[in-house]
C-alpha positions as CSV (number, residue, x, y, z in Angstrom):
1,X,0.9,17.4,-19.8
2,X,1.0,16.1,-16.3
3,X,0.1,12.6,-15.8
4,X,-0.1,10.6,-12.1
5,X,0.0,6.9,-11.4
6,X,-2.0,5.9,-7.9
7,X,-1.7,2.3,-6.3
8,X,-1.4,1.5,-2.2
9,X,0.7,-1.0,-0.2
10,X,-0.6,-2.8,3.3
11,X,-4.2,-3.6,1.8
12,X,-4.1,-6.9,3.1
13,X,-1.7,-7.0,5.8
14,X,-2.2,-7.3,9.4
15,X,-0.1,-4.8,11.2
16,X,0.8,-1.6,10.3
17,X,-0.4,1.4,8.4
18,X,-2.0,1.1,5.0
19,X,-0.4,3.6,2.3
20,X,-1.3,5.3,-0.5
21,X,1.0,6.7,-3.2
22,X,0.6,9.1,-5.8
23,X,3.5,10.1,-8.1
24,X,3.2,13.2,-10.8
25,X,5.8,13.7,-13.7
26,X,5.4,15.4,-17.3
27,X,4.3,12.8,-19.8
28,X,7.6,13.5,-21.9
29,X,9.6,12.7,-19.2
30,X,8.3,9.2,-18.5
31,X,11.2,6.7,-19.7
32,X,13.0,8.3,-17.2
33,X,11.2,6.1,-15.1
34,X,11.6,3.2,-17.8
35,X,15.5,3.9,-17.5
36,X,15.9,3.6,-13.6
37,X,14.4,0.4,-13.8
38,X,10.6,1.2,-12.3
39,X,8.4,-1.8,-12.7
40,X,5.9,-3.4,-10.0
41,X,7.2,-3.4,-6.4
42,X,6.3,-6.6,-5.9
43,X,9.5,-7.6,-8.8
44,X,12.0,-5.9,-7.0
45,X,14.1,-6.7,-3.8
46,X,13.7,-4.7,-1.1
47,X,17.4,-3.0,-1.8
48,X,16.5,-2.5,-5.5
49,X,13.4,-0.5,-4.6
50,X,15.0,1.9,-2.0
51,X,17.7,2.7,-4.8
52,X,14.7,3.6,-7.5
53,X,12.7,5.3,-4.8
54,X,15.4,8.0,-4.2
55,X,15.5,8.4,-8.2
56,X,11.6,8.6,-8.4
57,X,11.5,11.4,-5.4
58,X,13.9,13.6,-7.9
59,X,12.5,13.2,-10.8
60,X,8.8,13.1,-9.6
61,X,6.7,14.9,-6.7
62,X,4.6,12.8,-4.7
63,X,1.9,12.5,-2.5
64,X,1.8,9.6,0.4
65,X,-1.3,9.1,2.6
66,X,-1.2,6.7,5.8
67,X,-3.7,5.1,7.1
68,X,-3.6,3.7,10.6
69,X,-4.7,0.6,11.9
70,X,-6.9,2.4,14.3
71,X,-8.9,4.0,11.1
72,X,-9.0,0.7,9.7
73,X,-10.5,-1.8,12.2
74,X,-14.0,-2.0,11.4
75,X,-14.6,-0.7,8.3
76,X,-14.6,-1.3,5.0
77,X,-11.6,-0.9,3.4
78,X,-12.9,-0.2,-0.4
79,X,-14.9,2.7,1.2
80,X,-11.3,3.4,3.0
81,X,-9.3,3.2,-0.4
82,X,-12.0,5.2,-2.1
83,X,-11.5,7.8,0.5
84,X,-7.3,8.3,0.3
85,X,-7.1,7.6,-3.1
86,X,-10.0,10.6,-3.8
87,X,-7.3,12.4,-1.4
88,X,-4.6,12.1,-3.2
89,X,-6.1,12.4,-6.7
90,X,-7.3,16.0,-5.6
91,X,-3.7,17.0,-4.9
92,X,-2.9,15.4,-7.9
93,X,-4.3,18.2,-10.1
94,X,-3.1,16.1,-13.3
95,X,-4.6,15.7,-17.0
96,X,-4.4,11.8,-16.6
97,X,-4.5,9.7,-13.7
98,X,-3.5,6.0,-13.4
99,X,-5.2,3.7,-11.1
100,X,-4.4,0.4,-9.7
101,X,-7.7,-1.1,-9.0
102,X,-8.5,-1.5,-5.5
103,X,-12.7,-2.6,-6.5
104,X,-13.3,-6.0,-8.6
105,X,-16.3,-3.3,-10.0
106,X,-14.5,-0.8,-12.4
107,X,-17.1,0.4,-13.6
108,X,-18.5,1.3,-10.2
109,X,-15.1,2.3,-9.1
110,X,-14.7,4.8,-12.2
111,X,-18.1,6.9,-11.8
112,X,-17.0,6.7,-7.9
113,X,-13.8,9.1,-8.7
114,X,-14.8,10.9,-11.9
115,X,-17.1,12.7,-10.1
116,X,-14.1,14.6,-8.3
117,X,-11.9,15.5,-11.1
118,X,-12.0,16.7,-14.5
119,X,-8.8,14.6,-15.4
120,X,-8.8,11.3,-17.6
121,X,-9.1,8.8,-15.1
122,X,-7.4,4.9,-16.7
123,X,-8.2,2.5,-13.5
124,X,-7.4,-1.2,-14.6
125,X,-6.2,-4.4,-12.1
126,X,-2.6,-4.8,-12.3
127,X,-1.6,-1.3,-13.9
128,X,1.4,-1.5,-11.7
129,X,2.4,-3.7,-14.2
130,X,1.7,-2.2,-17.4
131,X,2.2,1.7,-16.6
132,X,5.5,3.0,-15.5
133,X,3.8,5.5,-13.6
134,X,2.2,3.5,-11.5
135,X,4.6,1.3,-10.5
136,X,6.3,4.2,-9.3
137,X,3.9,4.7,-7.1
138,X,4.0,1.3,-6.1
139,X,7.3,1.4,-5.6
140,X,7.2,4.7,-3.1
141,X,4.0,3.5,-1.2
142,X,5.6,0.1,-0.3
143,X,9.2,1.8,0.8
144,X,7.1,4.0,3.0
145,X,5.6,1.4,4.5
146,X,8.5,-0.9,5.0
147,X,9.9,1.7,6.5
148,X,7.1,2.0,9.0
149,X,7.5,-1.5,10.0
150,X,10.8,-0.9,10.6
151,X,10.3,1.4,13.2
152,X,7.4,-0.9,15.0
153,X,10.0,-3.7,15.0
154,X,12.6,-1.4,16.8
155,X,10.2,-1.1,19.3
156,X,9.4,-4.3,19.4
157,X,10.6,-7.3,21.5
158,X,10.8,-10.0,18.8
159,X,10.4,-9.6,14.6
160,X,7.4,-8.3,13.0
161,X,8.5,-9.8,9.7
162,X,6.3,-8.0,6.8
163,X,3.2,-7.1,8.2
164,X,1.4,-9.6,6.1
165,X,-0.5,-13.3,7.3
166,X,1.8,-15.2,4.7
167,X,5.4,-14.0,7.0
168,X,6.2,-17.1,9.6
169,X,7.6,-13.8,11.5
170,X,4.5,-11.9,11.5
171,X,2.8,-15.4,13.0
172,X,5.3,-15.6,15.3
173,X,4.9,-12.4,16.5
174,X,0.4,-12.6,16.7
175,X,1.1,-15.7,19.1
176,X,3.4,-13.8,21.3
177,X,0.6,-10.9,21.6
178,X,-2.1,-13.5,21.9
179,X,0.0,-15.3,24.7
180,X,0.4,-12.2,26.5
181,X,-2.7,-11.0,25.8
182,X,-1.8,-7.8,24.9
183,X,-2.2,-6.9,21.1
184,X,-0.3,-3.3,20.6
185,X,-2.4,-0.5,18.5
186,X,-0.6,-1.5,15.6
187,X,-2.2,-5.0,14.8
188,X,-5.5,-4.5,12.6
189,X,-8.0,-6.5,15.3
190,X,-11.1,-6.9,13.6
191,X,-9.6,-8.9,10.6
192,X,-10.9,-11.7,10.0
193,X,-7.6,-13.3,9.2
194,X,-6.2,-12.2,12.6
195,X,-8.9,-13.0,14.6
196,X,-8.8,-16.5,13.6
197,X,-4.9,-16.0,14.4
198,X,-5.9,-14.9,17.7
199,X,-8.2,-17.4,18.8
200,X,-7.7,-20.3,16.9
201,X,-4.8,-22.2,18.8
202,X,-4.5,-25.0,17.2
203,X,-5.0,-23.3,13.7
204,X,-2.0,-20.8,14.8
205,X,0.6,-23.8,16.2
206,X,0.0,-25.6,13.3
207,X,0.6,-23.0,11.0
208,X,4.0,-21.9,12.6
């Protein structure tokens, strides 16, 4: 029986692609991911989770999905999720899916992506906690995107940091733009969080 785990890195950050991760692997052959050490991304250090993501791409197959900032800048991002993660589910062609809920409706969110699949859909908040399978896929969604903001920042004049509001370096780096006046493609405009960024000055200085 094949089973698949689903979850998504970059939902709330403000440059950069947003990704979605699906990772497959026979149900008997799950504590392999319990023996490399899979849990959450979020537990891990950055080094930690490039070692298990090598491990999960040979034990597992997997299928990534990138959303670019461009395809995200005005719309509604559940409606986006729904989208990728229907996507990726399709390729999937499992007997039991895992979701990391993206919707504060489950409910709403289940009868959304039953209706494309015959498999047993399990969508809870925080499964990339509580099923190996999907924190495996958290795990390969968030190397892909770190990886992705590496290669922004190589093309970039000063640090990106992570991506996300919360990174000093990714302040930093919205005040340069907004100085300049001159946002690259890559920054996720019509957020709210970054359009306060962008035109609040005395809200950005005091933050950094």
């Amino acid at each position: 029986m094949l089973i698949a785990g689903i979850d998504e890195a970059g939902r709330g950050a403000v440059l950069g692609p947003l990704v979605v991760a699906g990772v497959v692997i026979s149900e008997d052959k799950i504590n392999r991911f319990k023996n490399i050490g899979v849990k959450d991304s979020k537990l891990l250090t950055k080094k930690r989770r490039s070692e298990i993501y090598s491990k999960i791409l040979s034990y597992s197959t997997t299928y990534v999905r990138m959303v670019p900032p461009s395809k995200i800048s005005g719309r509604n991002l559940n409606c986006i999720e729904k989208e990728v993660f229907s996507e990726v589910i399709k390729d999937a062609c499992c007997d039991k899916i895992y979701i990391d809920a993206f919707d504060t409706n489950i409910d709403r969110l289940y009868r959304e992506l039953s209706s494309i699949t015959d498999a047993e859909l399990f969508i809870e908040h925080k499964a990339d906690l509580k099923y190996p399978v999907v924190s495996a896929a958290s795990i390969v969604a968030k190397v892909v995107r770190d990886k992705e903001i590496m290669k922004l920042s190589m093309n970039s004049k000063i640090p990106l940091g992570s991506g996300y509001p919360s990174d000093p370096l990714t302040l930093n780096f919205l005040k340069y733009c907004r100085d300049r006046k001159n946002f690259p493609e890559f920054v996720r405009l019509s957020w709210k969080t970054v359009k306060r960024l962008m035109y609040s000055q005395t809200k950005l200085d005091n933050i950094i």
